[in-house]
HTML snippet that shows the backbone in 3Dmol.js (N, CA, C, O; Angstrom):
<script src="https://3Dmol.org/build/3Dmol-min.js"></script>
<div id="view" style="width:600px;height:400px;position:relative"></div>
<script>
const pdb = `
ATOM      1  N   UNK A   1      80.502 102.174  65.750  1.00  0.00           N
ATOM      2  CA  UNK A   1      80.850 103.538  66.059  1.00  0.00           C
ATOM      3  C   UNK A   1      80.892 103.801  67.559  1.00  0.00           C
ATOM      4  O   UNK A   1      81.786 104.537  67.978  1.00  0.00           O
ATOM      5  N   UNK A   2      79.906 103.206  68.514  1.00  0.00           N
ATOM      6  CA  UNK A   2      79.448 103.292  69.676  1.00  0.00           C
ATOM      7  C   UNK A   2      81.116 102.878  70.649  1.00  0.00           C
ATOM      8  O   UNK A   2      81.457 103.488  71.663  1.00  0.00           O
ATOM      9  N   UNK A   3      81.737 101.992  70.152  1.00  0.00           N
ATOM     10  CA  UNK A   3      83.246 101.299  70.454  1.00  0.00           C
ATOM     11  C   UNK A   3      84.265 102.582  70.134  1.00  0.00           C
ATOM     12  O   UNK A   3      85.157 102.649  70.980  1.00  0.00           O
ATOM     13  N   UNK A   4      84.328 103.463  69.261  1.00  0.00           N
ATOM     14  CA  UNK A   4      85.680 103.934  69.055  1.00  0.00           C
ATOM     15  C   UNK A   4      85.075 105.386  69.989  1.00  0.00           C
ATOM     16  O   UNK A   4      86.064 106.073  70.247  1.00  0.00           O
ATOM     17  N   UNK A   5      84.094 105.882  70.421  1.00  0.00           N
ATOM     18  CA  UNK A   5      83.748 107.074  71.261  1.00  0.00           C
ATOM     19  C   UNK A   5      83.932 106.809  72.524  1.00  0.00           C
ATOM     20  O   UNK A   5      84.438 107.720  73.180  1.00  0.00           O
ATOM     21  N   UNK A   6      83.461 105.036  73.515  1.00  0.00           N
ATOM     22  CA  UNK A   6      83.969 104.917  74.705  1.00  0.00           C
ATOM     23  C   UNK A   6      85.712 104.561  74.608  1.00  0.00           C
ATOM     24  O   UNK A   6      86.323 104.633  75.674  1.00  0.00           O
ATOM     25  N   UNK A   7      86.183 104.334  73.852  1.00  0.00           N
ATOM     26  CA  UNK A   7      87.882 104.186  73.313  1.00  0.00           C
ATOM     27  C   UNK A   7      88.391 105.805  73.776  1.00  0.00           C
ATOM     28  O   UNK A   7      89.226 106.127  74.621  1.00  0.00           O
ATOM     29  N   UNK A   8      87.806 106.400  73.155  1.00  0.00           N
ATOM     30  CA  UNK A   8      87.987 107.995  73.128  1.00  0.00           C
ATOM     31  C   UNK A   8      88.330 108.667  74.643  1.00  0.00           C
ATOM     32  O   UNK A   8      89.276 109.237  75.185  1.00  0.00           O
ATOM     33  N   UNK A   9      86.767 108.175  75.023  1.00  0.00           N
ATOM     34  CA  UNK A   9      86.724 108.922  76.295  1.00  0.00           C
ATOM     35  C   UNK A   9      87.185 108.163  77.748  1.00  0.00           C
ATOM     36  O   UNK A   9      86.845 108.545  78.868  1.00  0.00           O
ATOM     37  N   UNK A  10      88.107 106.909  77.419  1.00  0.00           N
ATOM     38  CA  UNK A  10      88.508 106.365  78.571  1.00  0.00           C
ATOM     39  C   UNK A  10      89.970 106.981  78.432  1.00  0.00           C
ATOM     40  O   UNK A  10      90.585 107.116  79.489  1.00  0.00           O
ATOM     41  N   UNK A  11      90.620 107.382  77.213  1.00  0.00           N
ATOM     42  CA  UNK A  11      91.812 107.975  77.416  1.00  0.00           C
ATOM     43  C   UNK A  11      92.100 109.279  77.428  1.00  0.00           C
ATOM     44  O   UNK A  11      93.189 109.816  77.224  1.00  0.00           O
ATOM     45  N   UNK A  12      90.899 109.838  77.717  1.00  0.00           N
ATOM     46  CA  UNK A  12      90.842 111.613  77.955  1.00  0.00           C
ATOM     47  C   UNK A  12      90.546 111.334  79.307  1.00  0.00           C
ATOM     48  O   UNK A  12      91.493 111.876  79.879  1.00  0.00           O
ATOM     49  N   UNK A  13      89.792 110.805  80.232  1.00  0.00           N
ATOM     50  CA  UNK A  13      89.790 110.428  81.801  1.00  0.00           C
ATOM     51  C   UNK A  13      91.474 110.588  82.374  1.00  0.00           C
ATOM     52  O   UNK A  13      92.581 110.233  81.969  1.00  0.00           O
ATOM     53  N   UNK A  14      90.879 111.394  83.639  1.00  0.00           N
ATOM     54  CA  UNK A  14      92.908 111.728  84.204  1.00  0.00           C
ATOM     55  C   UNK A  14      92.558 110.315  84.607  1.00  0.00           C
ATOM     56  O   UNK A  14      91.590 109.565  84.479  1.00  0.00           O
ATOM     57  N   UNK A  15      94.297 110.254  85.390  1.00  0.00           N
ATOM     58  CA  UNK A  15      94.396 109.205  86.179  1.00  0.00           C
ATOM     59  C   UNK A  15      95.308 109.659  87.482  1.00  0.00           C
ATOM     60  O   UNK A  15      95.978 110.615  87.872  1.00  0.00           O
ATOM     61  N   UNK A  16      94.999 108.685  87.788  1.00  0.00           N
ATOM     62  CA  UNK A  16      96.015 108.305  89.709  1.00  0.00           C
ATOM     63  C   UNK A  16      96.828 109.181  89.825  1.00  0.00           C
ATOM     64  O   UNK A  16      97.869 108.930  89.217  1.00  0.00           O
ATOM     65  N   UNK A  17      96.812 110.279  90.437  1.00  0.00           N
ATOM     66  CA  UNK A  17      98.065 110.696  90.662  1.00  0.00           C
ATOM     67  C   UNK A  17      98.316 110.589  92.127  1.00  0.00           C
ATOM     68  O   UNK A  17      99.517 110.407  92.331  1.00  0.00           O
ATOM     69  N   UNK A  18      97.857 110.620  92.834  1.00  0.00           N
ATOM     70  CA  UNK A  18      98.359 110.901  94.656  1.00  0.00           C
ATOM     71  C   UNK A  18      97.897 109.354  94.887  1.00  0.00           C
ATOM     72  O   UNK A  18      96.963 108.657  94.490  1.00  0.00           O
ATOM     73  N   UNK A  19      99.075 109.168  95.767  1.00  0.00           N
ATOM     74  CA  UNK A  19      99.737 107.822  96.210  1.00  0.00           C
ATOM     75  C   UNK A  19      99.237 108.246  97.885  1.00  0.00           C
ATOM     76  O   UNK A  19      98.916 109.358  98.303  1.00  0.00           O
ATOM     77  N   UNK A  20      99.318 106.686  98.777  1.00  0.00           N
ATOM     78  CA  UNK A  20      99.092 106.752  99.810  1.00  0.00           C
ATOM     79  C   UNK A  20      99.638 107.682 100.676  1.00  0.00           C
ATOM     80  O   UNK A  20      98.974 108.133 101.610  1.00  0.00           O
ATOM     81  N   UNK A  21     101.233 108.144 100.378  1.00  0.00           N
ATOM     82  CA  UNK A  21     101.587 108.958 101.395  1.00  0.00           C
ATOM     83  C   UNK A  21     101.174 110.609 100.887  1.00  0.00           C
ATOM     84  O   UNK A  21     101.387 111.574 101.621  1.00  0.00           O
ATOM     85  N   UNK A  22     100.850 110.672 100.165  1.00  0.00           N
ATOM     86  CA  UNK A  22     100.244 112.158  99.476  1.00  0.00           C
ATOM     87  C   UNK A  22      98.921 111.963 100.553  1.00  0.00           C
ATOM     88  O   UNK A  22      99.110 112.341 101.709  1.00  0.00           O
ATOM     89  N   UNK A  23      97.986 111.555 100.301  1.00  0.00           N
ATOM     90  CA  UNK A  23      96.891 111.369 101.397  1.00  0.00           C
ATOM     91  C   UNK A  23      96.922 111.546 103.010  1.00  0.00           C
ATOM     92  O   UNK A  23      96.368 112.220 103.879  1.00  0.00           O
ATOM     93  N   UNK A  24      97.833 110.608 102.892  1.00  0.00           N
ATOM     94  CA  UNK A  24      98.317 110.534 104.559  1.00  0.00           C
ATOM     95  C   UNK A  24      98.601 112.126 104.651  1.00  0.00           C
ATOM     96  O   UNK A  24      98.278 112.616 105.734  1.00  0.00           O
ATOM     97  N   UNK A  25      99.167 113.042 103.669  1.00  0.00           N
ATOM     98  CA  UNK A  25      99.970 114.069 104.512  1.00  0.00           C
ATOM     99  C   UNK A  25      98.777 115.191 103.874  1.00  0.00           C
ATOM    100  O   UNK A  25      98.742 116.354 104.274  1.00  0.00           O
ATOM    101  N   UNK A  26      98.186 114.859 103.228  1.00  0.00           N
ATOM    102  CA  UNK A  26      96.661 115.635 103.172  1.00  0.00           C
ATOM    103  C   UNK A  26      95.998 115.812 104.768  1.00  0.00           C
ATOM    104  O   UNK A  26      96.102 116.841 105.436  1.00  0.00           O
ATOM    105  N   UNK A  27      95.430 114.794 105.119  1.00  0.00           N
ATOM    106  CA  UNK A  27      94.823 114.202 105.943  1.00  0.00           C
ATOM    107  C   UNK A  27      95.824 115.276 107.642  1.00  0.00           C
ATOM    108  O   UNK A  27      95.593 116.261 108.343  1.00  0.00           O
ATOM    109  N   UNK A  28      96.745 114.369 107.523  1.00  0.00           N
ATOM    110  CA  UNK A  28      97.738 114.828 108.543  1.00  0.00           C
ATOM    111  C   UNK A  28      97.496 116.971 108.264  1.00  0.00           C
ATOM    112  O   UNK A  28      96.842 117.718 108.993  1.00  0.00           O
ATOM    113  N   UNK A  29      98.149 117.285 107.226  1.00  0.00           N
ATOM    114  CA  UNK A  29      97.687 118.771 107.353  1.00  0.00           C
ATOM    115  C   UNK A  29      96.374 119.279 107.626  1.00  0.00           C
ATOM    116  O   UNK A  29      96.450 120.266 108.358  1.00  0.00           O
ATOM    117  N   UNK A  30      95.287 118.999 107.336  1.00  0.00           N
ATOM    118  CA  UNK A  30      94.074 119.566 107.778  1.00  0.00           C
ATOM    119  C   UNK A  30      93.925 119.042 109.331  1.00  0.00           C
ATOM    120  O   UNK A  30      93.355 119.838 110.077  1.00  0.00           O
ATOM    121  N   UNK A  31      94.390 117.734 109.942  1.00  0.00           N
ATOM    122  CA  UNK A  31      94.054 118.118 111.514  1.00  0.00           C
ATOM    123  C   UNK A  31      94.637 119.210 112.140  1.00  0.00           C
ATOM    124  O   UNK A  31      94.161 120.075 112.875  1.00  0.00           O
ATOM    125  N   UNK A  32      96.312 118.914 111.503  1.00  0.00           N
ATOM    126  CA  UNK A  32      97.224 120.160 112.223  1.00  0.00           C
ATOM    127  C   UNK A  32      96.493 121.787 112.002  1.00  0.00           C
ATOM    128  O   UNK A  32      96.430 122.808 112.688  1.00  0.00           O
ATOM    129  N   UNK A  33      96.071 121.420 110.829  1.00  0.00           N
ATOM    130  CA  UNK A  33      95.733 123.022 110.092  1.00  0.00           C
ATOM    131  C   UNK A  33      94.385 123.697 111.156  1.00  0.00           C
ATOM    132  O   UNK A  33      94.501 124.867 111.520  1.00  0.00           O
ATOM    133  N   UNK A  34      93.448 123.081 111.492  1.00  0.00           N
ATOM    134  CA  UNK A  34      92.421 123.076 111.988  1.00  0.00           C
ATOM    135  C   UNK A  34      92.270 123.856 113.815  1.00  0.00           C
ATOM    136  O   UNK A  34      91.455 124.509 114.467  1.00  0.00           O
ATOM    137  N   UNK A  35      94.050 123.062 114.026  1.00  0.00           N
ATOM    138  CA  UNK A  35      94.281 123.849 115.488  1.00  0.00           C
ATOM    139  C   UNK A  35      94.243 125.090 115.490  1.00  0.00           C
ATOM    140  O   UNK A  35      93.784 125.697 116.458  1.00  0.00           O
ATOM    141  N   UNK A  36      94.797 125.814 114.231  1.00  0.00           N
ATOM    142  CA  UNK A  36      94.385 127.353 114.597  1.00  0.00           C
ATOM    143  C   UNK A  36      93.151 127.977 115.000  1.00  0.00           C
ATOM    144  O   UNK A  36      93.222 129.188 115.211  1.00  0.00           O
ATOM    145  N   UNK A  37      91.909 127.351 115.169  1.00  0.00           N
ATOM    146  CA  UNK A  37      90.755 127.637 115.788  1.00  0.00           C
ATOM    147  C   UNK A  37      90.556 127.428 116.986  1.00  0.00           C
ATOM    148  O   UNK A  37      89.747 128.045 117.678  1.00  0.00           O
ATOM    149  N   UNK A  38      91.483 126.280 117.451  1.00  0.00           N
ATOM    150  CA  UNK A  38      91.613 126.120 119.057  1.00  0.00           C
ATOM    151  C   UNK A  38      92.267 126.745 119.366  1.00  0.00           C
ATOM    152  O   UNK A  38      92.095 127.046 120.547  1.00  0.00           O
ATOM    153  N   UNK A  39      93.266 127.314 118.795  1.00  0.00           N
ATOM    154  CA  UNK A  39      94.706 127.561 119.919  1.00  0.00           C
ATOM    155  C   UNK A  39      94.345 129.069 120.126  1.00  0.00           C
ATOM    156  O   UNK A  39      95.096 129.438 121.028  1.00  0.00           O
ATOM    157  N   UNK A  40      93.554 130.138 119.728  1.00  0.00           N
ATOM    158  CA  UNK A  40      93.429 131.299 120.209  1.00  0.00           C
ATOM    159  C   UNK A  40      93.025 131.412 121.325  1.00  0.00           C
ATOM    160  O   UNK A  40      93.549 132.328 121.959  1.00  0.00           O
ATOM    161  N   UNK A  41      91.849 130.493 122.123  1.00  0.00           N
ATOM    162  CA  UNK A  41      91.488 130.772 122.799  1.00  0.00           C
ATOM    163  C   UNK A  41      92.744 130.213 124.352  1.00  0.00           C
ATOM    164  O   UNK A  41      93.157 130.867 125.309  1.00  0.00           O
ATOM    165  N   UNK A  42      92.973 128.835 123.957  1.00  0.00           N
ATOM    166  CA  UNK A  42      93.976 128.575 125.224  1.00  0.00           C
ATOM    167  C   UNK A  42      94.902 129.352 125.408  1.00  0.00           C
ATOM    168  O   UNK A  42      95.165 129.518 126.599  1.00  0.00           O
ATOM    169  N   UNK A  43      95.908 130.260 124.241  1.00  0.00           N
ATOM    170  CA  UNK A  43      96.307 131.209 124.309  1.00  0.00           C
ATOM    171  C   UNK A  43      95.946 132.536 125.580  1.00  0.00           C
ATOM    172  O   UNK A  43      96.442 132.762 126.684  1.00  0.00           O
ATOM    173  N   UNK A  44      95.126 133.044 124.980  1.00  0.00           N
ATOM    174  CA  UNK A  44      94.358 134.236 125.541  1.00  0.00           C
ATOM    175  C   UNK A  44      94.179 133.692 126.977  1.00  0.00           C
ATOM    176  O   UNK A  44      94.655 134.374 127.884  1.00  0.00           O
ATOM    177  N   UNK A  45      93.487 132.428 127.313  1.00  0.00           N
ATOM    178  CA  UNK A  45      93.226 132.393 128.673  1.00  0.00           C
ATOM    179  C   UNK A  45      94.490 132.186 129.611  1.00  0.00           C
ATOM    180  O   UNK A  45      94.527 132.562 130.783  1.00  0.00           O
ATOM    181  N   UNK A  46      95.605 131.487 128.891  1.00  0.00           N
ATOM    182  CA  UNK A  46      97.038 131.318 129.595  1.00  0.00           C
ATOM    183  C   UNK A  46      97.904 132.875 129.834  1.00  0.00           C
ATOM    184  O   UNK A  46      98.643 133.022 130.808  1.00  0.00           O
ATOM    185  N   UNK A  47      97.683 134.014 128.771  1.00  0.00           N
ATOM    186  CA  UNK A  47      98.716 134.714 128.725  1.00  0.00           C
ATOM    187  C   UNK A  47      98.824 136.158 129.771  1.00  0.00           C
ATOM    188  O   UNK A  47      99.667 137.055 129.787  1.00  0.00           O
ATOM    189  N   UNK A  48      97.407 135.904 130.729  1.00  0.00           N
ATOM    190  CA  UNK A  48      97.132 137.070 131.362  1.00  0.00           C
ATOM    191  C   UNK A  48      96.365 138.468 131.117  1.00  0.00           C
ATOM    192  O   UNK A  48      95.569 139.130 131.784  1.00  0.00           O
ATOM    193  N   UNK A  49      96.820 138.576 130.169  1.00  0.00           N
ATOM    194  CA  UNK A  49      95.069 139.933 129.305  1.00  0.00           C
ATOM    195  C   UNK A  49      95.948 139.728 127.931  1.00  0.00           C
ATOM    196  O   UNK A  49      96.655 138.792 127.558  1.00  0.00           O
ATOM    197  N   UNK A  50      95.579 141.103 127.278  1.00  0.00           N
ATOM    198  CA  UNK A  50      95.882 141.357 125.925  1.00  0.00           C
ATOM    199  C   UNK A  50      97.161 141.364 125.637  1.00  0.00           C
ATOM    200  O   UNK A  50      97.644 140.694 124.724  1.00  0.00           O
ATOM    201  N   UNK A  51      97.841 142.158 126.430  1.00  0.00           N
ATOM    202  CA  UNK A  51      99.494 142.256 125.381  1.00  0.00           C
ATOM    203  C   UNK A  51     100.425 140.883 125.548  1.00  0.00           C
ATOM    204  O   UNK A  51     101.140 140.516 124.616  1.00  0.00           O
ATOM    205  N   UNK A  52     100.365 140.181 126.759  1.00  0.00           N
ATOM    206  CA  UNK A  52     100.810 139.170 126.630  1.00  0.00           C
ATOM    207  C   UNK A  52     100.595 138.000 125.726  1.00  0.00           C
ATOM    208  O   UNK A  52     101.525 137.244 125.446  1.00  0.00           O
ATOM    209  N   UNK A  53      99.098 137.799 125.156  1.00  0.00           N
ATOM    210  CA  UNK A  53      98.527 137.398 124.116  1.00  0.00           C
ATOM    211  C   UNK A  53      99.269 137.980 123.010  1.00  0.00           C
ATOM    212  O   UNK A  53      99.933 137.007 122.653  1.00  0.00           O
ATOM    213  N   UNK A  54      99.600 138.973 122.207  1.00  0.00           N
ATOM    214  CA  UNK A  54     100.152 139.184 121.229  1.00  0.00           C
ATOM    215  C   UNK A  54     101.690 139.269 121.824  1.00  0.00           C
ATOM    216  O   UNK A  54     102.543 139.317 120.938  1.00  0.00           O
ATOM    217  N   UNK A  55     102.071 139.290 122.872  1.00  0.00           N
ATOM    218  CA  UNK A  55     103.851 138.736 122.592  1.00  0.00           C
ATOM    219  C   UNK A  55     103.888 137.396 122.159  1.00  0.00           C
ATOM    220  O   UNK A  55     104.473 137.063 121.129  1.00  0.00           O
ATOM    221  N   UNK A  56     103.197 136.493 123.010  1.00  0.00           N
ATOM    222  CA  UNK A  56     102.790 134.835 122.802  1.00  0.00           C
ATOM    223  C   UNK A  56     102.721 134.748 121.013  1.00  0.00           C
ATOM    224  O   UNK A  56     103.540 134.118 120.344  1.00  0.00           O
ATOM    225  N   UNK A  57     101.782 135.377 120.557  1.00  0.00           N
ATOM    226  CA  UNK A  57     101.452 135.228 119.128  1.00  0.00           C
ATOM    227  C   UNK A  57     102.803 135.260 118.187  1.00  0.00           C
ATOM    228  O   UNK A  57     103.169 134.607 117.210  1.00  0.00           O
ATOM    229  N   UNK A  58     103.531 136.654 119.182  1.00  0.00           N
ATOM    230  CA  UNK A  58     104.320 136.948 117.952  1.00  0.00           C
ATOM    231  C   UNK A  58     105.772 136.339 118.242  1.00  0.00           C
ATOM    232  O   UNK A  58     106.720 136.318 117.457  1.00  0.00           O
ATOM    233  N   UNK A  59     105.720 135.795 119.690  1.00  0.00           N
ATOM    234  CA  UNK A  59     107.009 134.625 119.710  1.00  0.00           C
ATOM    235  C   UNK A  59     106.590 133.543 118.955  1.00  0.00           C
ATOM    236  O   UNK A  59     107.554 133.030 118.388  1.00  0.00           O
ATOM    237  N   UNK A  60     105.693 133.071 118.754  1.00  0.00           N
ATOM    238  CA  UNK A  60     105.246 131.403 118.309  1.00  0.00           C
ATOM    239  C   UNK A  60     105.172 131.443 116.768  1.00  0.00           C
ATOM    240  O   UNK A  60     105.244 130.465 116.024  1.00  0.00           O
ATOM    241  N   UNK A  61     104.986 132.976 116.345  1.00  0.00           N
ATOM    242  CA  UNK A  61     105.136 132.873 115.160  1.00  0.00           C
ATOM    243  C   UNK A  61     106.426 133.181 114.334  1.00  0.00           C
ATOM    244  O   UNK A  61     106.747 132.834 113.198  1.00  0.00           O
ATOM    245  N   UNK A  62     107.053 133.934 115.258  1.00  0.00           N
ATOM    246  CA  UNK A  62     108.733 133.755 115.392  1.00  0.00           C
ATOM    247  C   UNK A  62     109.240 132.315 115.062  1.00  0.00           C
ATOM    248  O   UNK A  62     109.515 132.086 113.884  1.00  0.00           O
ATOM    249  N   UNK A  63     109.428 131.072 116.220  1.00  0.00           N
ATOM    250  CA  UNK A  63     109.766 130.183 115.984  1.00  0.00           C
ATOM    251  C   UNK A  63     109.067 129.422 115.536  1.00  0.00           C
ATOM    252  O   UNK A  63     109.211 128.371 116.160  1.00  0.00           O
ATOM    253  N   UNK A  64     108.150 129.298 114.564  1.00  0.00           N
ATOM    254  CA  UNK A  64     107.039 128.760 113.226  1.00  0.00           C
ATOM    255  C   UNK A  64     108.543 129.386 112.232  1.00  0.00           C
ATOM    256  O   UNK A  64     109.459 128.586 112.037  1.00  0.00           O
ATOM    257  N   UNK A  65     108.637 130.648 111.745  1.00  0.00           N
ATOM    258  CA  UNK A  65     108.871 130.890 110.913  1.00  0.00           C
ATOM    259  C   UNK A  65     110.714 130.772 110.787  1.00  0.00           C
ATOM    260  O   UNK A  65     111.348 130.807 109.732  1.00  0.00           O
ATOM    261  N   UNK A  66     111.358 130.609 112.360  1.00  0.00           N
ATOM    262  CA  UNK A  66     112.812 130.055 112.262  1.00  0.00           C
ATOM    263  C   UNK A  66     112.369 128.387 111.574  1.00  0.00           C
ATOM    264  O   UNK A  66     112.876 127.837 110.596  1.00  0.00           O
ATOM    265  N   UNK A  67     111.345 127.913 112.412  1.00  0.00           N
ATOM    266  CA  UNK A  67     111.080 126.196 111.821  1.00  0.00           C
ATOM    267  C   UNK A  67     111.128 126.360 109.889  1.00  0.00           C
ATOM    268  O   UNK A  67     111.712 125.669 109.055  1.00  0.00           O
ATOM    269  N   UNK A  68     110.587 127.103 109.797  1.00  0.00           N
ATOM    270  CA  UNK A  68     110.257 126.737 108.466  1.00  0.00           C
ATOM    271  C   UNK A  68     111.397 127.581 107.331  1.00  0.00           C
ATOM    272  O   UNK A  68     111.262 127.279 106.146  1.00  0.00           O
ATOM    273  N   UNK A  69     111.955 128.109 107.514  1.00  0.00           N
ATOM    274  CA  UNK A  69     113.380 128.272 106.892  1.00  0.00           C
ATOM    275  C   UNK A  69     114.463 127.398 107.583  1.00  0.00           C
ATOM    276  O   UNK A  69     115.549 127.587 107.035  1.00  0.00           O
ATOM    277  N   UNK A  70     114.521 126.654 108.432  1.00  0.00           N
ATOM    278  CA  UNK A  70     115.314 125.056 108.411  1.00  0.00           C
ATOM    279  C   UNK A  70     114.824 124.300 107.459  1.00  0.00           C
ATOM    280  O   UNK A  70     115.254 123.158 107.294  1.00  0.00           O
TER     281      UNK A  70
END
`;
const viewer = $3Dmol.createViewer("view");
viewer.addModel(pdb, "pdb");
viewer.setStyle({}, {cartoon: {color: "spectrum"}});
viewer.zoomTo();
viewer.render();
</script>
């Protein structure tokens, strides 16, 4: 009996789905992803005070968002 329950439960176990380049682009997104905690501040100290900081923001997120409808 002990044979047809591990039978059972080795074919209810998922399997493999993400392949090396699935990983790689895991991996690759969380460094990229992570810059948004750096980049406020080099921002802010490059742009001169406040409003230039939010033109900066809202050009970069401008051409983010032309990038990503190509």
């Amino acid at each position: 009996m002990s044979g047809s329950n591990s039978a059972a439960v080795n074919e209810a176990a998922p399997g493999q789905v993400l392949g090396l380049g699935d990983a790689t682009a895991i991996i690759v997104g969380l460094i990229i992803g992570a810059g948004i905690f750096k980049a406020p501040s080099t921002v802010a100290a490059r742009s001169g005070g406040e409003m230039g900081m939010v033109v900066w923001w809202i050009a970069g997120g401008l051409l983010s968002l032309n990038g990503a409808m190509c």
